[in-house]
C-alpha positions as CSV (number, residue, x, y, z in Angstrom):
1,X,10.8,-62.5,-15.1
2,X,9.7,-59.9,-13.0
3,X,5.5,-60.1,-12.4
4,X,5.2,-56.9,-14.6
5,X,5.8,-58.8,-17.8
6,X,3.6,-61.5,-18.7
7,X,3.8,-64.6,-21.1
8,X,1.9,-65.7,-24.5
9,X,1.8,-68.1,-27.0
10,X,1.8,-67.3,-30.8
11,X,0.5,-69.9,-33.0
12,X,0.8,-69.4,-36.8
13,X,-0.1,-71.4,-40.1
14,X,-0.2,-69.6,-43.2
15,X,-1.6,-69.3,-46.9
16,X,1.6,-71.7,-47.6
17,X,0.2,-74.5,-45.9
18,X,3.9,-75.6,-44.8
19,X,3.3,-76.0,-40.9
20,X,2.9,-74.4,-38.3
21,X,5.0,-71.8,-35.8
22,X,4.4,-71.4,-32.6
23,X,6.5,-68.6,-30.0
24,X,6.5,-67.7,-26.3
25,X,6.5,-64.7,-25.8
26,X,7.1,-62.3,-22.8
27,X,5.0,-59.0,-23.3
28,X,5.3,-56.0,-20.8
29,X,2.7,-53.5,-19.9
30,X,3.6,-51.4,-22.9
31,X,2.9,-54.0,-25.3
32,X,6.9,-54.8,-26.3
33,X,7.5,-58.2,-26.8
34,X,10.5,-60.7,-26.9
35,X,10.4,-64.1,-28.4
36,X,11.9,-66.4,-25.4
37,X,11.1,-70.3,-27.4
38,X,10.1,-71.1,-30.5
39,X,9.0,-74.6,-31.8
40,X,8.0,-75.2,-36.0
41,X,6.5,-78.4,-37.3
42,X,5.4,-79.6,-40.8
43,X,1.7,-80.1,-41.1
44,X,1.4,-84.0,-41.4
45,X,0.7,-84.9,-45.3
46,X,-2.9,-85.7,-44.4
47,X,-3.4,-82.8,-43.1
48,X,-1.9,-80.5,-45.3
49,X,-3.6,-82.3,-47.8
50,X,-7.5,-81.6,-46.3
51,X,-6.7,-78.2,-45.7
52,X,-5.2,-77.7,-49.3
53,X,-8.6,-79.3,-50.7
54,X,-10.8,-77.1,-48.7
55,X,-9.6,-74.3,-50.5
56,X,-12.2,-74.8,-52.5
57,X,-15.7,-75.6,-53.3
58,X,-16.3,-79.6,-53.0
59,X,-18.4,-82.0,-51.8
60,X,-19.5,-83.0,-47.6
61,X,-17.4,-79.7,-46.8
62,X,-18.8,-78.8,-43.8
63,X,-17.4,-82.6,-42.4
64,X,-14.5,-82.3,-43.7
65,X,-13.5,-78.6,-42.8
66,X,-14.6,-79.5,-38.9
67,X,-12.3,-82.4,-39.2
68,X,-9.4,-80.6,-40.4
69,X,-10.3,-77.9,-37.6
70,X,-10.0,-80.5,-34.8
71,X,-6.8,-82.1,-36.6
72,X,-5.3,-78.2,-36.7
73,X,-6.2,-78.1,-32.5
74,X,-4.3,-81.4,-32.1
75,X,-1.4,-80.0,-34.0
76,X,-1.2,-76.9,-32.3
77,X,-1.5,-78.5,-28.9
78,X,1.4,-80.7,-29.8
79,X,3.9,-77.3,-30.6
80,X,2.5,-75.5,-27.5
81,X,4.0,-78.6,-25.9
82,X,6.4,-78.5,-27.5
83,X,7.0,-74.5,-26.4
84,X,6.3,-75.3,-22.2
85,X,9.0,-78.2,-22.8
86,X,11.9,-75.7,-24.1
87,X,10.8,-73.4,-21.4
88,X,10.6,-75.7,-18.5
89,X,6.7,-73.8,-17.8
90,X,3.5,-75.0,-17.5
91,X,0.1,-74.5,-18.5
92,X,-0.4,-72.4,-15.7
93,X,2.8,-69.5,-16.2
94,X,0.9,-68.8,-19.5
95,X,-1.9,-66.3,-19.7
96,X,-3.0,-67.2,-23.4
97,X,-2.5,-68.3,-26.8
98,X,-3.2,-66.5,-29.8
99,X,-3.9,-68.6,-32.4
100,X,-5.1,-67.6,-36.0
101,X,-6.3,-70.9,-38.0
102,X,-5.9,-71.9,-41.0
103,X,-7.6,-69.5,-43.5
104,X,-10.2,-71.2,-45.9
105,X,-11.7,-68.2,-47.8
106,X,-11.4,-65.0,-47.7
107,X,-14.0,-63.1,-49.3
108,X,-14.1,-59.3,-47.9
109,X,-15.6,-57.2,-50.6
110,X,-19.5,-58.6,-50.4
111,X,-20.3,-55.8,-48.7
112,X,-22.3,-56.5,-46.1
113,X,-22.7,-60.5,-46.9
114,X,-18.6,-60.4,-46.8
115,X,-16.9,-63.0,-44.7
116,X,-14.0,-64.9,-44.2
117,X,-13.0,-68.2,-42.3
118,X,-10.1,-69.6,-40.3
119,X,-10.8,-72.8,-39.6
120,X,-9.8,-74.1,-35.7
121,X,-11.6,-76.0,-33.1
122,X,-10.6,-73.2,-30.5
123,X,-12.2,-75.0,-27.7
124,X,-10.5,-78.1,-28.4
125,X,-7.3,-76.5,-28.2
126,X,-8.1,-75.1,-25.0
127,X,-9.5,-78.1,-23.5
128,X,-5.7,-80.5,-24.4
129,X,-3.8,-77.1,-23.8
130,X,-5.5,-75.7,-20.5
131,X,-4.4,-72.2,-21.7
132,X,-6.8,-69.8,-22.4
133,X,-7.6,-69.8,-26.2
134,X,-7.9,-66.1,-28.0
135,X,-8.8,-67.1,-31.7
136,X,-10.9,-65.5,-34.7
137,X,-9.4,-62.0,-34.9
138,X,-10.5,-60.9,-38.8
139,X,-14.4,-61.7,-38.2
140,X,-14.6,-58.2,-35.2
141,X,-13.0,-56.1,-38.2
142,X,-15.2,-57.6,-41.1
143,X,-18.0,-56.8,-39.1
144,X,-17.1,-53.2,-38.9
145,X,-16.7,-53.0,-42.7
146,X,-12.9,-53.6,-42.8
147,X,-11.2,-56.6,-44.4
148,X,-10.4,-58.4,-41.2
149,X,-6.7,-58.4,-42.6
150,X,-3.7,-57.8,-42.7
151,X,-3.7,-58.1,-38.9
152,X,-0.1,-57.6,-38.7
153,X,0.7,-53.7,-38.9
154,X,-0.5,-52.8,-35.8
155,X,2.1,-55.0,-34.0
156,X,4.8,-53.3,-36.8
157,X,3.9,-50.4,-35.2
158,X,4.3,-51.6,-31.7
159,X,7.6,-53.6,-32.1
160,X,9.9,-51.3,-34.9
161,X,10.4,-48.2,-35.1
162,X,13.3,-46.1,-37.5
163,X,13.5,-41.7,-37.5
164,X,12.7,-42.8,-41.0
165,X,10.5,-43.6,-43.7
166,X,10.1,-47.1,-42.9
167,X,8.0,-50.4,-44.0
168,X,7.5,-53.9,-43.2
169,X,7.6,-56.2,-45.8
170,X,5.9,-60.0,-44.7
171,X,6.3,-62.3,-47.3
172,X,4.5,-65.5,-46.3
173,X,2.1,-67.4,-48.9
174,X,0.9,-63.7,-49.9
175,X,2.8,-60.5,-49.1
176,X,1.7,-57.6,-47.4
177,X,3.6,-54.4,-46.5
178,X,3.3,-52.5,-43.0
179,X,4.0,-48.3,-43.7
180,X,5.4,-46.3,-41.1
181,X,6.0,-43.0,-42.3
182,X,8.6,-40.1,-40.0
183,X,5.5,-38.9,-39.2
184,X,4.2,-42.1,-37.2
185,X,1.9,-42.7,-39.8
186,X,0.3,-46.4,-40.6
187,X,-0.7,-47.8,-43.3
188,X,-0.6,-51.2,-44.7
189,X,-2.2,-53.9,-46.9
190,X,-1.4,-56.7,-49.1
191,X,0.1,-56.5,-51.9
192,X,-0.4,-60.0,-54.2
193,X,1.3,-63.4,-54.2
194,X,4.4,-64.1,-52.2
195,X,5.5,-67.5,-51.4
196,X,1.9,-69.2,-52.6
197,X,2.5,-69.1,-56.7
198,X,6.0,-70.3,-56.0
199,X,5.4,-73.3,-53.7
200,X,2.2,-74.4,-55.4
201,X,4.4,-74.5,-58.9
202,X,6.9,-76.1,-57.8
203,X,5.2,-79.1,-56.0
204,X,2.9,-79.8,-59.1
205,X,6.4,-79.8,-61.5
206,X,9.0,-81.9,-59.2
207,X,7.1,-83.0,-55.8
208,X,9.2,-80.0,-53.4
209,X,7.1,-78.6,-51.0
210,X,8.9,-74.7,-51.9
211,X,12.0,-73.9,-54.0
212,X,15.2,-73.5,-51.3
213,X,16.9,-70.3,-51.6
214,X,15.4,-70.1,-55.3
215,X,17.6,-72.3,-57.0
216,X,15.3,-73.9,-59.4
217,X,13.8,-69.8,-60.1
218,X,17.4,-69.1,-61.5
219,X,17.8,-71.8,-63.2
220,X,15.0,-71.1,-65.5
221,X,14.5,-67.6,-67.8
222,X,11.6,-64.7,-67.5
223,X,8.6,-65.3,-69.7
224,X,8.6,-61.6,-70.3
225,X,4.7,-62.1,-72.0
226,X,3.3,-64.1,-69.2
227,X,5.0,-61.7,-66.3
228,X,3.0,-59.1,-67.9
229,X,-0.3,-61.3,-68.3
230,X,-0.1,-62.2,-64.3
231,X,0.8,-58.1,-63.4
232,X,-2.2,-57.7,-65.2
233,X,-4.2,-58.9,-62.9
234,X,-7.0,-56.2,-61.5
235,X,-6.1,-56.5,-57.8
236,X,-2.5,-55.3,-58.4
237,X,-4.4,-52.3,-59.6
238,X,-6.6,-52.1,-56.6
239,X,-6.7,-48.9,-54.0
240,X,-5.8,-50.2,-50.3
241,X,-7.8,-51.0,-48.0
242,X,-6.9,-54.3,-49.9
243,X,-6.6,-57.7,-49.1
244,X,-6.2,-61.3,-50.7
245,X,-5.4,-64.5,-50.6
246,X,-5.6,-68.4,-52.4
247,X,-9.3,-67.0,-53.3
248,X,-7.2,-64.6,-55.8
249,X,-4.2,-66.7,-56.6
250,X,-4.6,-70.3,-57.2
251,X,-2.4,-72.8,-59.3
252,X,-5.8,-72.3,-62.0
253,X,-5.4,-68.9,-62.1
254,X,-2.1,-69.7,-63.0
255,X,-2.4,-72.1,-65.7
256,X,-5.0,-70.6,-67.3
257,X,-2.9,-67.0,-67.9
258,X,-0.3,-69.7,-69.2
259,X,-2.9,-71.1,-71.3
260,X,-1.7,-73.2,-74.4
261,X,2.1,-71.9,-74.5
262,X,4.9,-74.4,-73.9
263,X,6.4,-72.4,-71.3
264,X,9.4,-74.8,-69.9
265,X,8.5,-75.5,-65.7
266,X,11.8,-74.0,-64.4
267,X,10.9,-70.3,-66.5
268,X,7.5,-70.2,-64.6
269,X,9.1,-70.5,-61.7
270,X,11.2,-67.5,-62.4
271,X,8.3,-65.7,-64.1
272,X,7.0,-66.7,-60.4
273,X,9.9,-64.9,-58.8
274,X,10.0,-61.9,-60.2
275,X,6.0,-61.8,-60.2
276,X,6.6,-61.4,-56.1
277,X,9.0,-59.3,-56.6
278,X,7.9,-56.8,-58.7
279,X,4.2,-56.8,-57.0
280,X,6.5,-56.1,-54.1
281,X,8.1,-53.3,-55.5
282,X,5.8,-51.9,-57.4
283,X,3.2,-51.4,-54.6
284,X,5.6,-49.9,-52.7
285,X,6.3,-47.2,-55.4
286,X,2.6,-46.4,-55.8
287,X,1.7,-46.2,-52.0
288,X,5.0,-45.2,-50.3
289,X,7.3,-44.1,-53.0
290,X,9.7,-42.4,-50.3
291,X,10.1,-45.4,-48.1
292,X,13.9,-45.2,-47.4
293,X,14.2,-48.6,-45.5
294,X,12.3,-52.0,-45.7
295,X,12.9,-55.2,-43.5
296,X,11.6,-58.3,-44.3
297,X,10.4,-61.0,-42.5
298,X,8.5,-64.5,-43.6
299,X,9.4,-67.3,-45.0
300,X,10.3,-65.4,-48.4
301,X,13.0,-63.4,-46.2
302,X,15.1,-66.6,-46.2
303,X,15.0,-66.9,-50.2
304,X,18.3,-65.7,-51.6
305,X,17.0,-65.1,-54.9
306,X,13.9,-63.4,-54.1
307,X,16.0,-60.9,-51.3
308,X,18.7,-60.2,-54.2
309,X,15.6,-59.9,-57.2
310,X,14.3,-57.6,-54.4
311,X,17.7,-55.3,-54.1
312,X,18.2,-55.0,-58.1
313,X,14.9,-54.1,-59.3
314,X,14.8,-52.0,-56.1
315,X,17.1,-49.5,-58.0
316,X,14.7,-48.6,-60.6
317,X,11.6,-49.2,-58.9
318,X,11.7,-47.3,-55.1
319,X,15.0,-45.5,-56.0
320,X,14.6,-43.5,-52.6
321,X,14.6,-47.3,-51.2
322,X,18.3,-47.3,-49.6
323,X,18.3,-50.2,-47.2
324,X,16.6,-53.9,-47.5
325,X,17.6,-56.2,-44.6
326,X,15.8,-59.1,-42.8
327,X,14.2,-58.9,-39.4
328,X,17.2,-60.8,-38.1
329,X,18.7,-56.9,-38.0
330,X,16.9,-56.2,-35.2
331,X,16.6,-59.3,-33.5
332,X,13.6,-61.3,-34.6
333,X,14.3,-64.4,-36.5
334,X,12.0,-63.6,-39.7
335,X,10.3,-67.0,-39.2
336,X,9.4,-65.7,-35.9
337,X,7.8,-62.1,-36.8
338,X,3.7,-63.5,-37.6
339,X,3.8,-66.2,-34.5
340,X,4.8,-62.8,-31.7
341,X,2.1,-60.9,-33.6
342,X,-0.4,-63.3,-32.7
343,X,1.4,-63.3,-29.1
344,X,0.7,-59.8,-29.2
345,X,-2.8,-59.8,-31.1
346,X,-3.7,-62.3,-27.4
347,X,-1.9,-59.7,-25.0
348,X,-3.9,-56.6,-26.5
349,X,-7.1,-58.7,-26.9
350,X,-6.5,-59.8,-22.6
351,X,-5.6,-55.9,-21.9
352,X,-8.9,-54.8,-24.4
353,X,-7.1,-53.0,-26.6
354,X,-8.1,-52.2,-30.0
355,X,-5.4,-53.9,-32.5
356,X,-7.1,-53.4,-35.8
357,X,-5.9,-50.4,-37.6
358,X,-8.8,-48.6,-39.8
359,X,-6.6,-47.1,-42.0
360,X,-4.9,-50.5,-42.9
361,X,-8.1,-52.6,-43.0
362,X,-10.9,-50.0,-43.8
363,X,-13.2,-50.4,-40.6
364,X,-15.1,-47.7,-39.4
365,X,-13.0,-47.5,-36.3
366,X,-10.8,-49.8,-33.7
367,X,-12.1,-52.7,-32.3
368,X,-11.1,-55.3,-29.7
369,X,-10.1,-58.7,-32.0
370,X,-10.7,-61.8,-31.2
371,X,-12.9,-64.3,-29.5
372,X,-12.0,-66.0,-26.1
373,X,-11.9,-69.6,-25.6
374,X,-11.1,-70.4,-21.3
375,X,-9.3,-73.1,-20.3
């Protein structure tokens, strides 16, 4: 490694709540950045479990979320570890980590009482790390009257680039897409449930933490009337800037659009499917209806069903849509995409450089994201 390029952590834990992914990262003076390890590791059951419960309202919260901040620091010490291992480095031949949290709410149009929360204990993870810690990136953007999210589009725009209509399709708990126009245009939001419907379903109905590949999705039929119900929904409708998240979509939102029908488990979970999907889509055709390529990345990248649902309905819904691949097309393992963002998000936040886009999140103007933490 020459001393022009430098190294960074990315630590990620989404709206999923399946674990956490952590990458080293080597980032050069332009901002281009190459994954070099990667570590992954289920959150423990305990864990997951606190953080799943803190979703919403209950009682002694404040306890309870600072516990389940320093439990997240702990955890995310241990794949950092994990990361200098791999790489035969040390604390020192890192400059930082950027590290999100585990989002707890999310509640961006309160004008100016909005908020949202990631829970960490930053300086904890510092302190067992002795890396510098650059965490709390939405709260710089909330405060100039954007939604703090999605963070991800700037790096998009950073790391791919196509002499075409292009976007970026991140499906982790929700979905949001990245819009890079010929032009060099940006613009991006989310765009509804992605993985979050599908792994919350299936975990109440058979005990899986997600549905592998979609198998138990195809084994089940479209409930044509509740797929409708759940489209209904007014934030599909919304204009971007828009974002969302478990605050939105929840397993009781869910059950009560199914309300009293005896829909069979397996055709919710389908219903589920194509719910993703066609929010996918459907955005896609109202916002960037001559996007001629879209890669994927995320968990939901690496379900077969969803991918193929994806490519079919593709034909009638973004017919100028030629091309859907996974970011493994241009060399980023799609697990990996969100973890070198928040390598990147560390890097720009060390070099001062604005990483919020305005026209993605709806703040005023750039700002410099994040807090920092020193070892």
């Amino acid at each position: 490694m020459t001393q022009s390029h430098s190294l960074y952590i990315g630590l990620m834990s989404g709206t999923s709540l399946d674990g956490i992914d952590g990458v080293l990262a080597r980032i050069d003076p332009h901002g281009a950045t190459t994954a070099i390890a990667s570590a992954s590791t289920p959150f423990a059951p305990e864990l997951r479990k606190a953080l799943f419960e803190l979703q919403s309202p209950g009682p002694n919260e404040l306890h309870r979320e600072k516990q389940a901040g320093n439990a997240l620091a702990l955890a995310y010490a241990e794949v950092v570890g994990q990361l200098l291992q791999k790489a035969r480095l040390t604390a020192n031949d890192i400059v930082a980590i950027g590290a999100h949290g585990q989002t707890i709410r999310h509640q961006p149009d309160l004008g100016e009482m909005a908020y949202t929360h990631q829970t960490l204990n930053p300086a904890l993870l510092a302190e067992r790390t002795g890396i510098d810690v650059i965490a709390d990136f939405r709260s710089r953007d909330l405060a100039a009257g954007g939604h703090g999210a999605p963070l991800v589009p700037a790096f998009h725009a950073q790391q791919f680039s196509e002499p075409k209509n292009l976007a970026i399709l991140n499906i982790g708990g929700i979905a949001n897409l990245t819009l890079i126009s010929q032009s060099g245009e940006v613009t991006g939001f989310d765009c509804g449930p992605g993985n979050m419907l599908m792994d919350a379903w299936i975990q109440k109905q058979i005990g899986k933490p997600y549905d592998e590949n979609g198998n138990w999705a195809l084994q089940g039929k479209v409930d044509e009337s509740l797929l409708k119900k759940l489209l209904a929904d007014p934030f599909f409708n919304k204009t971007p800037p828009k974002s969302t998240g478990r605050d939105d979509f929840h397993m009781d939102w869910l059950l009560e659009n199914i309300g009293n029908k005896n829909i069979p488990p397996e055709d919710v979970q389908a219903t589920l499917l194509h719910l993703s999907a066609h929010s996918i889509l459907d955005a896609l055709a109202r916002h960037a209806p001559q996007t001629q390529k879209l890669i994927t990345c995320g968990g939901g990248a690496q379900n077969t069903a969803l991918m193929n649902l994806l490519k079919v309905k593709a034909q009638y819904l973004c017919p100028e849509l030629a091309e859907i691949t996974t970011s493994d097309s241009v060399g980023i393992h799609p697990q990996l995409v969100e973890g070198l963002a928040f390598a990147w998000l560390a890097w720009a936040h060390k070099q001062k450089r604005p990483a919020n886009l305005p026209a993605v999140t709806g703040a005023k103007g750039p700002r410099i994201l994040g807090a920092c933490y020193p070892a």
